[in-house]
PyMOL Python script that loads the backbone (N, CA, C, O; Angstrom):
from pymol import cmd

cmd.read_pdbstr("""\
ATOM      1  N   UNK A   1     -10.474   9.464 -12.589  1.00  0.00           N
ATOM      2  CA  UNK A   1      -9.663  10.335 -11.776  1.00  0.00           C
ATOM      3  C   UNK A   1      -8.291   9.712 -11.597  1.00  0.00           C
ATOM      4  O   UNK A   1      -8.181   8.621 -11.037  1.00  0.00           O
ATOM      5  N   UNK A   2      -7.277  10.358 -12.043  1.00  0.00           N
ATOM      6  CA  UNK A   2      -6.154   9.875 -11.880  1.00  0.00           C
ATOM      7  C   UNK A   2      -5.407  10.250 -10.544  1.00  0.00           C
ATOM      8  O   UNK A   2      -5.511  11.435 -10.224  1.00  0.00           O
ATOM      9  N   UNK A   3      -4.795   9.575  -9.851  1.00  0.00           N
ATOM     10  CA  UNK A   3      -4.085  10.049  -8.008  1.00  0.00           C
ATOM     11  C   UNK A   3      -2.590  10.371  -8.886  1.00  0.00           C
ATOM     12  O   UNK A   3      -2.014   9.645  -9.696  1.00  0.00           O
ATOM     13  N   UNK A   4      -2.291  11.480  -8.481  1.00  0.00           N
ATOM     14  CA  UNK A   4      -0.620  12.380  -8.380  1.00  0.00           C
ATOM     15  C   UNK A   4      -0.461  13.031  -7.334  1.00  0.00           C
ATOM     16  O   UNK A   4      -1.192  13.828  -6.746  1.00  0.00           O
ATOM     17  N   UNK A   5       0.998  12.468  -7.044  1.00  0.00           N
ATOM     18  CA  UNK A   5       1.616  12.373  -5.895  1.00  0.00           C
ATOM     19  C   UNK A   5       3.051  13.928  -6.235  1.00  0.00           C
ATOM     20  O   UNK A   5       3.946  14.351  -5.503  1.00  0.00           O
ATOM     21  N   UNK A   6       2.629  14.318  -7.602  1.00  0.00           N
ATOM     22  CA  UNK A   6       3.705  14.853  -8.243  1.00  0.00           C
ATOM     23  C   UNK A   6       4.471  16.404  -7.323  1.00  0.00           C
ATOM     24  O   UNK A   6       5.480  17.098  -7.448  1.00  0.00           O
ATOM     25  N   UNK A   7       3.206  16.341  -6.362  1.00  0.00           N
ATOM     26  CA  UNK A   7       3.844  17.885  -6.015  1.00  0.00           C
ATOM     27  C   UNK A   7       4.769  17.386  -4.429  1.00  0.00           C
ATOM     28  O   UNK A   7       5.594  18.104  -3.863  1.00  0.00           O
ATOM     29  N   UNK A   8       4.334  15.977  -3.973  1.00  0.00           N
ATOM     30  CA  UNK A   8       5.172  15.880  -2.722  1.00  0.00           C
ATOM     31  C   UNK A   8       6.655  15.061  -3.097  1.00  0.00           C
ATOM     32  O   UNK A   8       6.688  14.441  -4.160  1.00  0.00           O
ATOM     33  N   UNK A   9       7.580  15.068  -2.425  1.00  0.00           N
ATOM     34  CA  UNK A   9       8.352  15.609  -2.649  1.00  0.00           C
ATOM     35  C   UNK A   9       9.074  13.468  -2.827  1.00  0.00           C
ATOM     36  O   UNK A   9       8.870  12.695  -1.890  1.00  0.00           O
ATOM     37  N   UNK A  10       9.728  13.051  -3.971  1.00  0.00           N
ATOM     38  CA  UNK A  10       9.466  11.515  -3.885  1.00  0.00           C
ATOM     39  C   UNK A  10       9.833  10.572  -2.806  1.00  0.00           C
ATOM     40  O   UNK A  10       9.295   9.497  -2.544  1.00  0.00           O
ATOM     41  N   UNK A  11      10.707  11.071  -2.296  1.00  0.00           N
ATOM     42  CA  UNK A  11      11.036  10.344  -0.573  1.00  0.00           C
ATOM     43  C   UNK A  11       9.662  10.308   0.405  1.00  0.00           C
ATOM     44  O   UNK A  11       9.298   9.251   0.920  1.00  0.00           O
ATOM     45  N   UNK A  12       9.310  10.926   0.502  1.00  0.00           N
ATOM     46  CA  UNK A  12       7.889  11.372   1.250  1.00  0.00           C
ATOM     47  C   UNK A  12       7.155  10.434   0.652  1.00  0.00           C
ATOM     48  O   UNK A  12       7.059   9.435   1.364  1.00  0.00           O
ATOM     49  N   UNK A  13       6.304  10.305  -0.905  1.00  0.00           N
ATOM     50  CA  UNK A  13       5.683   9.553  -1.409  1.00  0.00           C
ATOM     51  C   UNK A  13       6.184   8.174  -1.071  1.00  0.00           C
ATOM     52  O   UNK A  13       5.280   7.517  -0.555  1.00  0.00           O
ATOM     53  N   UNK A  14       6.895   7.755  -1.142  1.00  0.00           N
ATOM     54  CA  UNK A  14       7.395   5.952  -0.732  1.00  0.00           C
ATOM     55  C   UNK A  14       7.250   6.370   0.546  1.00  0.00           C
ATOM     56  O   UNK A  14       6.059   6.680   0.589  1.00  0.00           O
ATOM     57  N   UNK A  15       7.704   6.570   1.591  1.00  0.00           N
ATOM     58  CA  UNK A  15       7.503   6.581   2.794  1.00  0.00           C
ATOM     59  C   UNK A  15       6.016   6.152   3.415  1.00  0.00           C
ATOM     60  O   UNK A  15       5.606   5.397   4.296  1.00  0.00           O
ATOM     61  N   UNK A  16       5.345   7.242   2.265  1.00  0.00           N
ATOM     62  CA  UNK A  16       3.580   6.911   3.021  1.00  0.00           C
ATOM     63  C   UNK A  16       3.251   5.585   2.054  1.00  0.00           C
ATOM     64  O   UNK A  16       2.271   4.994   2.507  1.00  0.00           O
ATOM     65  N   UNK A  17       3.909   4.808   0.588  1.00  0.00           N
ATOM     66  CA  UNK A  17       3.395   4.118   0.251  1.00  0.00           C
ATOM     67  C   UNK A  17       3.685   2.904   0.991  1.00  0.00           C
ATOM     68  O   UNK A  17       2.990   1.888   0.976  1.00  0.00           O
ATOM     69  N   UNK A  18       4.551   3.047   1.512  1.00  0.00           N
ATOM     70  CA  UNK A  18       5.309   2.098   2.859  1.00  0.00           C
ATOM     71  C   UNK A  18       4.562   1.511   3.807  1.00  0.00           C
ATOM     72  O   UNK A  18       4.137   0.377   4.027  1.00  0.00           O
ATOM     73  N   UNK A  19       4.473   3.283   4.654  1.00  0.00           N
ATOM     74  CA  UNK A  19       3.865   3.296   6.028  1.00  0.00           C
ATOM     75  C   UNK A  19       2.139   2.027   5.862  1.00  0.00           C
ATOM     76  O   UNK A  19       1.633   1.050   6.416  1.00  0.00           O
ATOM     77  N   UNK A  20       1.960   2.738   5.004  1.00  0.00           N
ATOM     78  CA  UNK A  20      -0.147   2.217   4.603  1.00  0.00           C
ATOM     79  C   UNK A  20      -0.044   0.801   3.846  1.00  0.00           C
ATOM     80  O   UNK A  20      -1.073   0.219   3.504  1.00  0.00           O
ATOM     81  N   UNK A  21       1.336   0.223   3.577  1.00  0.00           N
ATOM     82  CA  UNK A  21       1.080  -1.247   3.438  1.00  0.00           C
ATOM     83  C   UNK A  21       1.197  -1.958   4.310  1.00  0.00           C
ATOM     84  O   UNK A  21       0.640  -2.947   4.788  1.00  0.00           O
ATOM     85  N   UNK A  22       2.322  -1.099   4.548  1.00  0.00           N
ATOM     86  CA  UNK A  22       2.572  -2.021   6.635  1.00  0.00           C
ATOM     87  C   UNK A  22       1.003  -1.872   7.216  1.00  0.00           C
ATOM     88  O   UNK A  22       0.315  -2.893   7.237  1.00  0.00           O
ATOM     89  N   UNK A  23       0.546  -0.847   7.597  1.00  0.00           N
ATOM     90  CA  UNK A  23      -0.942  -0.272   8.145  1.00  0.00           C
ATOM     91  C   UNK A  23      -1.812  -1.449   7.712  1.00  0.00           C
ATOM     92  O   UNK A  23      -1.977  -2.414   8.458  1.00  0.00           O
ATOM     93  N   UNK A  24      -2.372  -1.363   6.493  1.00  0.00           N
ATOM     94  CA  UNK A  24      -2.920  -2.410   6.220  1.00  0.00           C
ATOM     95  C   UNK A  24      -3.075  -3.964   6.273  1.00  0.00           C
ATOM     96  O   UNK A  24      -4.092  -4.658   6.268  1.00  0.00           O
ATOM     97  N   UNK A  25      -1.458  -4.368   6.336  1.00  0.00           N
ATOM     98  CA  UNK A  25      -0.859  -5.537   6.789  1.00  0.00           C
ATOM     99  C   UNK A  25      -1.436  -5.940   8.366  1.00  0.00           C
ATOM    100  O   UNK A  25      -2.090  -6.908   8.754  1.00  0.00           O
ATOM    101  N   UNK A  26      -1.021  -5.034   8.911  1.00  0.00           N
ATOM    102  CA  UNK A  26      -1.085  -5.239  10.226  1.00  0.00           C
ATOM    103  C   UNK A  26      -2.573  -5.074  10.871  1.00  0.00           C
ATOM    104  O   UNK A  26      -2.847  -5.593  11.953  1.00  0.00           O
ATOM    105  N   UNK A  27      -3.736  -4.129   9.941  1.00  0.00           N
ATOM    106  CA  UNK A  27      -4.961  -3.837  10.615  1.00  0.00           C
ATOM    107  C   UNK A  27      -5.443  -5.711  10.439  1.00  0.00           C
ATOM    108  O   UNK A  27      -6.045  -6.449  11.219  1.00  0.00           O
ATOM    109  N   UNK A  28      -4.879  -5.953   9.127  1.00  0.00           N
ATOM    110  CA  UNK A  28      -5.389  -7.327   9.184  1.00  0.00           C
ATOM    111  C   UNK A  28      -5.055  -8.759   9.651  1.00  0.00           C
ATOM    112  O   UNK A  28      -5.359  -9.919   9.371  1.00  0.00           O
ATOM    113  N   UNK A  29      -4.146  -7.964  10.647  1.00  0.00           N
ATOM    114  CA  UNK A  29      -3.494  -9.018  11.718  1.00  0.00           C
ATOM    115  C   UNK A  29      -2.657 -10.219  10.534  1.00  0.00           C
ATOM    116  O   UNK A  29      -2.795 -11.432  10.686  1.00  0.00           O
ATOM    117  N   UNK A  30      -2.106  -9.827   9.792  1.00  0.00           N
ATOM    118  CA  UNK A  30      -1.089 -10.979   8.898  1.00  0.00           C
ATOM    119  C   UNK A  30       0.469 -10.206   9.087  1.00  0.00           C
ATOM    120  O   UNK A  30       0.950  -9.090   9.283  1.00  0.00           O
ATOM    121  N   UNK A  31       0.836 -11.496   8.898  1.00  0.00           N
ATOM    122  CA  UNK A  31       2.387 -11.743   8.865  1.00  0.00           C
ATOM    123  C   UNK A  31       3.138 -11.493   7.350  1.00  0.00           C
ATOM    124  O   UNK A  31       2.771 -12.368   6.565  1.00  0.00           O
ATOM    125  N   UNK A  32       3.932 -10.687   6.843  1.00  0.00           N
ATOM    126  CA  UNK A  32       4.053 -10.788   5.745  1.00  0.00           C
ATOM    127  C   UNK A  32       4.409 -11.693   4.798  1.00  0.00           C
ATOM    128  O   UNK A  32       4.626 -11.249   3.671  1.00  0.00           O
ATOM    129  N   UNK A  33       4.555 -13.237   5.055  1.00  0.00           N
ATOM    130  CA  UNK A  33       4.097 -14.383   4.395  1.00  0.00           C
ATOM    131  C   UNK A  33       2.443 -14.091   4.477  1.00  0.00           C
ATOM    132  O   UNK A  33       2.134 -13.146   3.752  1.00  0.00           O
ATOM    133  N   UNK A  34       1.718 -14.475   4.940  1.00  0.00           N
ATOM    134  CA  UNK A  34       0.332 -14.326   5.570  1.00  0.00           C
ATOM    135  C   UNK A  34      -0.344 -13.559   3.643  1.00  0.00           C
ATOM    136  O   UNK A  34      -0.862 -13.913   2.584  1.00  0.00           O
ATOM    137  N   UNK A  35       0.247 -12.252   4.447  1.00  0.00           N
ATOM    138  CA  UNK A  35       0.150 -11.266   3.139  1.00  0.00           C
ATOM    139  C   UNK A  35       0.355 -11.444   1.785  1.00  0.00           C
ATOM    140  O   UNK A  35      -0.569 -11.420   0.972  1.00  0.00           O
ATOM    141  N   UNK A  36       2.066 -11.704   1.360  1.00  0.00           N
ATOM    142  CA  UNK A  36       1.977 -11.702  -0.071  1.00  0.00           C
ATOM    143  C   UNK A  36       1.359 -13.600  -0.262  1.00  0.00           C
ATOM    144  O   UNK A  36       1.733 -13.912  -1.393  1.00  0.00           O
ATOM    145  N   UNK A  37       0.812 -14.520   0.217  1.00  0.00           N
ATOM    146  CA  UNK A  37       0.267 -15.635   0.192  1.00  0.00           C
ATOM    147  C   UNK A  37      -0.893 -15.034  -0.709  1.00  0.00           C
ATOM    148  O   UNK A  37      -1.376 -15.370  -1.790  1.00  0.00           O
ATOM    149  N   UNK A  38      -1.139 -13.995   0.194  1.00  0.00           N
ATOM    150  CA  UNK A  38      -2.916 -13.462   0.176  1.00  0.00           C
ATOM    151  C   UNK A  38      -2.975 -12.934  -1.370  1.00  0.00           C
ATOM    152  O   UNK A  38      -3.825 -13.347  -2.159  1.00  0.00           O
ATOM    153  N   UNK A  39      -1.894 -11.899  -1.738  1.00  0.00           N
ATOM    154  CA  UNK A  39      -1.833 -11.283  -2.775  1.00  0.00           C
ATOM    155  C   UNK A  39      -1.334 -12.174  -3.883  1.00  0.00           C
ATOM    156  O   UNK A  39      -2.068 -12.165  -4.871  1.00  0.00           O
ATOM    157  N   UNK A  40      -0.216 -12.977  -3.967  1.00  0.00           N
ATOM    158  CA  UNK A  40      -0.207 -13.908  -4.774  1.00  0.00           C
ATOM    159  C   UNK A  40       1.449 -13.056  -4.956  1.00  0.00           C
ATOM    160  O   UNK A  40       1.905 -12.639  -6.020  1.00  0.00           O
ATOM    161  N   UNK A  41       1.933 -12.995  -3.964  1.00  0.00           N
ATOM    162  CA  UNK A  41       3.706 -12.527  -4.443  1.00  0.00           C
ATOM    163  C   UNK A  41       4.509 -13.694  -3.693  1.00  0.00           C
ATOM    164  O   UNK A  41       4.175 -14.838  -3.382  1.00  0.00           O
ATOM    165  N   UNK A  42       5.855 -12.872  -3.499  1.00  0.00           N
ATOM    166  CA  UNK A  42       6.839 -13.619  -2.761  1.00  0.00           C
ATOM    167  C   UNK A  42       6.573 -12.977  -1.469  1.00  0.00           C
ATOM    168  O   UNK A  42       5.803 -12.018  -1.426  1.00  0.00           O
ATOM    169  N   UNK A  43       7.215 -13.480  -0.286  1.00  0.00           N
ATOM    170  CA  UNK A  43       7.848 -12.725   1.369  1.00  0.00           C
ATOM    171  C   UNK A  43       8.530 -12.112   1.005  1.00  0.00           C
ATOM    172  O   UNK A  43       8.809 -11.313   1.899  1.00  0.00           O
ATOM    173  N   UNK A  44       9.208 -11.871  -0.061  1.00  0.00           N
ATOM    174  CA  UNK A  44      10.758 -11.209  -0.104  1.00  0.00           C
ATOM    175  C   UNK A  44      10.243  -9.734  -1.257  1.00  0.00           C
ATOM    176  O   UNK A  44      11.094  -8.955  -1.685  1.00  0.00           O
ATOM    177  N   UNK A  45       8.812  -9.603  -1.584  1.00  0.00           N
ATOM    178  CA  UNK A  45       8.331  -8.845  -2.489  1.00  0.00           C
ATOM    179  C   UNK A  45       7.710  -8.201  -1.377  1.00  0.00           C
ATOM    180  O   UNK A  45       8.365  -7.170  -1.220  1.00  0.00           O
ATOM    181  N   UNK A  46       6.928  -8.237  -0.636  1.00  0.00           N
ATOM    182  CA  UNK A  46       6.477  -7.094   0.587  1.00  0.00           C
ATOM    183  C   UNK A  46       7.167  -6.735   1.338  1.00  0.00           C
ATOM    184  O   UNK A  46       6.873  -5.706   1.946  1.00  0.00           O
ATOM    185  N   UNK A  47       8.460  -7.469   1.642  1.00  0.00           N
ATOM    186  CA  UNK A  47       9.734  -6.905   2.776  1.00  0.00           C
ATOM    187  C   UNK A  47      10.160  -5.896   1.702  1.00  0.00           C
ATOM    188  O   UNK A  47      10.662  -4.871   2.163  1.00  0.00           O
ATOM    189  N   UNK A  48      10.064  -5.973   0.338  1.00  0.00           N
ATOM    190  CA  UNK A  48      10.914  -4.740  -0.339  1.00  0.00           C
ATOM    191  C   UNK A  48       9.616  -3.789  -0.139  1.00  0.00           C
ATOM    192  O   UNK A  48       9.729  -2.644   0.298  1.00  0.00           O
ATOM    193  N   UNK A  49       8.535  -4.292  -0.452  1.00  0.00           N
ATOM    194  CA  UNK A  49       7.913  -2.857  -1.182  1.00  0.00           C
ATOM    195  C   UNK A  49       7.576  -1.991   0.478  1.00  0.00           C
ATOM    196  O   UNK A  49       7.501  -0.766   0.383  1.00  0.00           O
ATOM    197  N   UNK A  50       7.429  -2.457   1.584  1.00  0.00           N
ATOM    198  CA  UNK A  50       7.754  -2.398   3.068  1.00  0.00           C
ATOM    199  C   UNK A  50       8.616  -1.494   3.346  1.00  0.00           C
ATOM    200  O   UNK A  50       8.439  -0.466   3.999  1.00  0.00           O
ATOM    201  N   UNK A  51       9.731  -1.940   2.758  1.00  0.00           N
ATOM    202  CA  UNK A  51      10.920  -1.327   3.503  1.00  0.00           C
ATOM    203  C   UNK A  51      11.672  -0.797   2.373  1.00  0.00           C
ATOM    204  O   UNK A  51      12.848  -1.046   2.107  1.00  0.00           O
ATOM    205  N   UNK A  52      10.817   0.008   1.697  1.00  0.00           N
ATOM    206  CA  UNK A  52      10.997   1.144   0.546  1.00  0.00           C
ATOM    207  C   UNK A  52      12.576   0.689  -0.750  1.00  0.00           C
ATOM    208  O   UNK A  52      13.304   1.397  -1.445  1.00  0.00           O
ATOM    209  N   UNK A  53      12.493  -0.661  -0.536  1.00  0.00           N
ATOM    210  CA  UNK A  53      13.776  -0.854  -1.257  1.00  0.00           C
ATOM    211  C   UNK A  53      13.113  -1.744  -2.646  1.00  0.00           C
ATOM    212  O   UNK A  53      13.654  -2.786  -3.015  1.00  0.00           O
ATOM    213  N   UNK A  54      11.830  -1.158  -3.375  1.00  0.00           N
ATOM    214  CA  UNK A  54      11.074  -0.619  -4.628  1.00  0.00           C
ATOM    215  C   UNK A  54      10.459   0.289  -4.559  1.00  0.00           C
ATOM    216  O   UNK A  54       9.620   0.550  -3.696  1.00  0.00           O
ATOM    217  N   UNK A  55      10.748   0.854  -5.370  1.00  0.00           N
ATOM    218  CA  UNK A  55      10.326   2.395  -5.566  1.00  0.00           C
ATOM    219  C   UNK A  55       9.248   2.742  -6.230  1.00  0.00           C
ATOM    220  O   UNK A  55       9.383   2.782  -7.453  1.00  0.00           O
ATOM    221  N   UNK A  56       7.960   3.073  -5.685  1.00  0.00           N
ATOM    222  CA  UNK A  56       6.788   3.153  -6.204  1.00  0.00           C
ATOM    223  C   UNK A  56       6.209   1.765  -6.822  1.00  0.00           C
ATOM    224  O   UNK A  56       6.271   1.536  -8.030  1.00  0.00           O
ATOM    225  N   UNK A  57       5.644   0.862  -5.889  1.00  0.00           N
ATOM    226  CA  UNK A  57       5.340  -0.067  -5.589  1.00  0.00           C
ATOM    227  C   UNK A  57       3.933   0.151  -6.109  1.00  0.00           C
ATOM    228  O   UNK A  57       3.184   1.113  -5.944  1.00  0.00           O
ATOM    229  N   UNK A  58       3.728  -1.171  -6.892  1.00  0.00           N
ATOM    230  CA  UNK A  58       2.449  -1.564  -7.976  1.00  0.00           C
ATOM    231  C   UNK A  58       1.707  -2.617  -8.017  1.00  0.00           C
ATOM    232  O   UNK A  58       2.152  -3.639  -8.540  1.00  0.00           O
ATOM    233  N   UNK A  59       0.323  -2.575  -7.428  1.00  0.00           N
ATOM    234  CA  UNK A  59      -0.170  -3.876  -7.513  1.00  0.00           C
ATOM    235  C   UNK A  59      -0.939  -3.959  -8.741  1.00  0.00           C
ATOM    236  O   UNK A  59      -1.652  -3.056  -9.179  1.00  0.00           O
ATOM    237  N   UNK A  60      -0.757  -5.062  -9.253  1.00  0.00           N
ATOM    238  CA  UNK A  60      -2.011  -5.440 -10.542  1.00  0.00           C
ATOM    239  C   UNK A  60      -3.048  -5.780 -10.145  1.00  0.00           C
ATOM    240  O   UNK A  60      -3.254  -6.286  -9.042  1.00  0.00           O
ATOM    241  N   UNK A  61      -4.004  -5.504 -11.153  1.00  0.00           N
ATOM    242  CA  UNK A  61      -5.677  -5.426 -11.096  1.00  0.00           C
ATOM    243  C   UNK A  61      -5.979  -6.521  -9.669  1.00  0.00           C
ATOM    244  O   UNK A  61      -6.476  -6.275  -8.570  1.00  0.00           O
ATOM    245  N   UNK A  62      -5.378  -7.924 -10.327  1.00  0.00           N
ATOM    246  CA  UNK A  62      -5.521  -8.932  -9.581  1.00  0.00           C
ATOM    247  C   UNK A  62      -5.279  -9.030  -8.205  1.00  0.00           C
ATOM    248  O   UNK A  62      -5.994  -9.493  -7.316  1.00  0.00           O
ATOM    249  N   UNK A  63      -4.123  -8.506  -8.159  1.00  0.00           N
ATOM    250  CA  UNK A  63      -3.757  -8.134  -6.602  1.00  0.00           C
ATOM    251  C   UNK A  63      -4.449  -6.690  -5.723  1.00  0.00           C
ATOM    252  O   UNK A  63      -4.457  -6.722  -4.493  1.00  0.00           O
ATOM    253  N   UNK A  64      -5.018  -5.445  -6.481  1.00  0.00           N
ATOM    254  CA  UNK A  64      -5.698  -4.772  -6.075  1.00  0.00           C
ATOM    255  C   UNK A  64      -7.016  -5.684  -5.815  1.00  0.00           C
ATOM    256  O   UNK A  64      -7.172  -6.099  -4.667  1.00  0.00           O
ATOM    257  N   UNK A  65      -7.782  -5.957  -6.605  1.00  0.00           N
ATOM    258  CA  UNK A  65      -8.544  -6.989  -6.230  1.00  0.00           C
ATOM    259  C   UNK A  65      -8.983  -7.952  -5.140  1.00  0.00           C
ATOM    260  O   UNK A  65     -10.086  -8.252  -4.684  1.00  0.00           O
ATOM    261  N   UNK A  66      -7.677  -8.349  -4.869  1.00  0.00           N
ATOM    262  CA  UNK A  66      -7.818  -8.853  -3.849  1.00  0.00           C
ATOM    263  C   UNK A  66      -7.646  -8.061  -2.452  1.00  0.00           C
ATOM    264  O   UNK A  66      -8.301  -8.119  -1.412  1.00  0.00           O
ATOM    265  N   UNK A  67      -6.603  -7.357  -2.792  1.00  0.00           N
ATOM    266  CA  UNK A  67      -6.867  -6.338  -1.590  1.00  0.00           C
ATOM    267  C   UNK A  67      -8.009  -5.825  -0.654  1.00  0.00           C
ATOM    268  O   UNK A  67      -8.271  -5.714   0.544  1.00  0.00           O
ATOM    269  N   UNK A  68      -8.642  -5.525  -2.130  1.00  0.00           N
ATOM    270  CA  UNK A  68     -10.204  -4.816  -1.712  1.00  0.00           C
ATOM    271  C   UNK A  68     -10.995  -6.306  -0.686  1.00  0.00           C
ATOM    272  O   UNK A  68     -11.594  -6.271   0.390  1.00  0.00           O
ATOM    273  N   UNK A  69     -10.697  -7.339  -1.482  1.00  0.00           N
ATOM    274  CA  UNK A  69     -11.538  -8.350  -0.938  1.00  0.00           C
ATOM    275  C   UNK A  69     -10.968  -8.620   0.654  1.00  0.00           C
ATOM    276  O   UNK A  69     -11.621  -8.845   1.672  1.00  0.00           O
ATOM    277  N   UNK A  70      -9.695  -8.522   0.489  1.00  0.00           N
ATOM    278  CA  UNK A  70      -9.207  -8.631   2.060  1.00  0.00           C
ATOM    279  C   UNK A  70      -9.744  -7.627   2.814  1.00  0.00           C
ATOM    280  O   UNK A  70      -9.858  -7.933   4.001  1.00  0.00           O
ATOM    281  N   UNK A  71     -10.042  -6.741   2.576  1.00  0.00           N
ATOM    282  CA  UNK A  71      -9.964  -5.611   3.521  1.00  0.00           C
ATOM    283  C   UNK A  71     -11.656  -4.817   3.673  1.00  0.00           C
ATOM    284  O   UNK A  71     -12.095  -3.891   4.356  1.00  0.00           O
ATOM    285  N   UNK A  72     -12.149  -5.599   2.811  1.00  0.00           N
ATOM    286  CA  UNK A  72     -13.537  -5.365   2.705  1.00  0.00           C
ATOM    287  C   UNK A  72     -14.001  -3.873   2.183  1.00  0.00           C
ATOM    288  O   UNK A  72     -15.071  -3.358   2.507  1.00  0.00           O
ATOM    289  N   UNK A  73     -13.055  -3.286   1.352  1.00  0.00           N
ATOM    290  CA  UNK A  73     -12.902  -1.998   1.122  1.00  0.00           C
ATOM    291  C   UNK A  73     -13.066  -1.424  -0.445  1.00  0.00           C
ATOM    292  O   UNK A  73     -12.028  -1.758  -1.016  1.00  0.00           O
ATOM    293  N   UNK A  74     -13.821  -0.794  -1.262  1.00  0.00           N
ATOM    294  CA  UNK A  74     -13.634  -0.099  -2.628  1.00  0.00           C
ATOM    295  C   UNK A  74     -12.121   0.400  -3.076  1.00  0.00           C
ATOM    296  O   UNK A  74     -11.211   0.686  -2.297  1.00  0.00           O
ATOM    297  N   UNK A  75     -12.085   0.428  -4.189  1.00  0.00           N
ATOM    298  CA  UNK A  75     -11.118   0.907  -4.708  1.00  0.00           C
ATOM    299  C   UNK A  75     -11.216   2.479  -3.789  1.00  0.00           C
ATOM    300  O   UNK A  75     -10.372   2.937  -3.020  1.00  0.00           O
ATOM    301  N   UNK A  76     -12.313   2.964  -4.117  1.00  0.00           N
ATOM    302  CA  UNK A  76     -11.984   4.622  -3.737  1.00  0.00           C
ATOM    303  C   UNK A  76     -12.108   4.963  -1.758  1.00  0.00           C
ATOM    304  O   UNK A  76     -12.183   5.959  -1.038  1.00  0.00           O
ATOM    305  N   UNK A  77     -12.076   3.739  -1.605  1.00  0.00           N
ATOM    306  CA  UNK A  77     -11.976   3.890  -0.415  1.00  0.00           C
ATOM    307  C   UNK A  77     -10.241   3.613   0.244  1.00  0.00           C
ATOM    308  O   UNK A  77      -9.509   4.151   1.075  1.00  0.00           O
ATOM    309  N   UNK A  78     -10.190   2.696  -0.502  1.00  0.00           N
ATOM    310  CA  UNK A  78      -8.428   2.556  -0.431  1.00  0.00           C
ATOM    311  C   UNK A  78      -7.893   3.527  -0.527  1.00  0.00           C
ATOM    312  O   UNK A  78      -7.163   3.885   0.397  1.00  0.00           O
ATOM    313  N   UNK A  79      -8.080   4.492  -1.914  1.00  0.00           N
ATOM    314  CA  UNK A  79      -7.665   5.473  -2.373  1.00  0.00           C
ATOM    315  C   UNK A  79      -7.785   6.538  -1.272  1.00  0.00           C
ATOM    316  O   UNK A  79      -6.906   7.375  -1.067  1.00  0.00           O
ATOM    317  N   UNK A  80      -8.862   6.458  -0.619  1.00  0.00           N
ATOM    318  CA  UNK A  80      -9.049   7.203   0.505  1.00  0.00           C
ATOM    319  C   UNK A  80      -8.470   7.228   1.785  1.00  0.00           C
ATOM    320  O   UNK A  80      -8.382   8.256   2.457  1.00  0.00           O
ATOM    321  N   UNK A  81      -7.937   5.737   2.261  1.00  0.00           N
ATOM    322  CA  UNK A  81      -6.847   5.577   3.332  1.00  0.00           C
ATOM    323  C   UNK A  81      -5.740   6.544   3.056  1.00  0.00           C
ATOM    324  O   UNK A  81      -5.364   7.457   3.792  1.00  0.00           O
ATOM    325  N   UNK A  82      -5.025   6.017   1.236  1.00  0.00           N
ATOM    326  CA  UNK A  82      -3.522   6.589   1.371  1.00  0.00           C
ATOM    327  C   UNK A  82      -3.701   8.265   1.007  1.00  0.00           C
ATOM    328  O   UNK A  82      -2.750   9.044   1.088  1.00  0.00           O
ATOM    329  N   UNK A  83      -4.660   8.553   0.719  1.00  0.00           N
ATOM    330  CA  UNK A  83      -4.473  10.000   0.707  1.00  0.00           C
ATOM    331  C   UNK A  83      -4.789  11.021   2.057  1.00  0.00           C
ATOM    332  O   UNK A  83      -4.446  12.196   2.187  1.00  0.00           O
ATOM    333  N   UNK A  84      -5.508  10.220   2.947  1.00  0.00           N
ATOM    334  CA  UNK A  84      -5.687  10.831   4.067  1.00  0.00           C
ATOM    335  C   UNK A  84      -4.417  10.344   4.774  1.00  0.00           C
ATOM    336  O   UNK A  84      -4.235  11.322   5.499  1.00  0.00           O
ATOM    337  N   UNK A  85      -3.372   9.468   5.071  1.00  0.00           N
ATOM    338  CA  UNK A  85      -1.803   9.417   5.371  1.00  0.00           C
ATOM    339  C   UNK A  85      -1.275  10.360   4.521  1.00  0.00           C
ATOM    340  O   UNK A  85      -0.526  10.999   5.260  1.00  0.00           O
ATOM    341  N   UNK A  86      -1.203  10.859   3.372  1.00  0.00           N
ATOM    342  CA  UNK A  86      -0.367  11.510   3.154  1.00  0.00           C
ATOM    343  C   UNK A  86      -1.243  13.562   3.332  1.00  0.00           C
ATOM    344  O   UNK A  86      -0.727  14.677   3.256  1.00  0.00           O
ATOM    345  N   UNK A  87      -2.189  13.252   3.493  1.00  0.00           N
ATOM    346  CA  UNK A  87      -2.372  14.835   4.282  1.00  0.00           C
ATOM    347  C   UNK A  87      -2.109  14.845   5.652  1.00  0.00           C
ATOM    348  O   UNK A  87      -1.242  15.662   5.960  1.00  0.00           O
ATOM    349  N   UNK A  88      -2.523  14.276   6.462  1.00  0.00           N
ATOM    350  CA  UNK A  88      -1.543  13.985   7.538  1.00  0.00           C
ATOM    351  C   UNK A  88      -0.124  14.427   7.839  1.00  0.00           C
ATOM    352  O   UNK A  88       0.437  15.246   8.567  1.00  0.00           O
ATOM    353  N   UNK A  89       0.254  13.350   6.789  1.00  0.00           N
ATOM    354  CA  UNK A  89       2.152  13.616   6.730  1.00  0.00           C
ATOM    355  C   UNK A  89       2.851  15.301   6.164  1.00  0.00           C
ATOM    356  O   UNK A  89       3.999  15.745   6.148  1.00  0.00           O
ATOM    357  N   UNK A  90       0.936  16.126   5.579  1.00  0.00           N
ATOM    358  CA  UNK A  90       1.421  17.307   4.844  1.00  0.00           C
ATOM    359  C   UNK A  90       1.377  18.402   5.794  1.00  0.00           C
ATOM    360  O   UNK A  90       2.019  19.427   5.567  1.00  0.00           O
ATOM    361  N   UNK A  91       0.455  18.229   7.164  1.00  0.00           N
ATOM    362  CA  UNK A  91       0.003  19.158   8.432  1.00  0.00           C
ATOM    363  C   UNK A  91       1.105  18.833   9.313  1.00  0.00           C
ATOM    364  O   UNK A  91       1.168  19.337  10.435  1.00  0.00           O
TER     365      UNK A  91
END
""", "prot")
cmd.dss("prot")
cmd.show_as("cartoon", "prot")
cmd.util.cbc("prot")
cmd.orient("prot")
């Protein structure tokens, strides 16, 4: 199953890919050092993908991976956070 974002509108899409990293960041009580430590980036790579200044923001296998492991969560459950923020953001 492939996720497309194609019909909302692309400002909107970064916004919620934003909002649900911060979300996530924060459900897990880390600091964004804390975070990209966790993921294996820079501080200066989650303040961008954060604060929408990369545009459609991409984690690799490895870093999804770990995600899941941080957060104790499936891929399709992840998948399931950011799509329930962005129906939300559609009501």
């Amino acid at each position: 199953m492939l996720l497309s974002f194609a019909h909302i509108k692309p400002i909107m899409r970064q916004e919620l890919v934003n909002k649900n990293l911060v979300s996530i960041r924060e459900s897990l009580r880390l600091n964004q050092q804390q975070f990209a430590t966790a993921l294996g980036v820079s501080t200066r790579t989650v303040s961008q993908w954060e604060n929408g200044k990369v545009r459609n923001p991409r984690l690799t296998l490895t870093q999804t991976k770990r995600l899941m492991d941080m957060t104790g969560k499936t891929l399709d459950e992840l998948v399931e956070i950011f799509e329930a923020h962005l129906e939300d953001s559609l009501n």
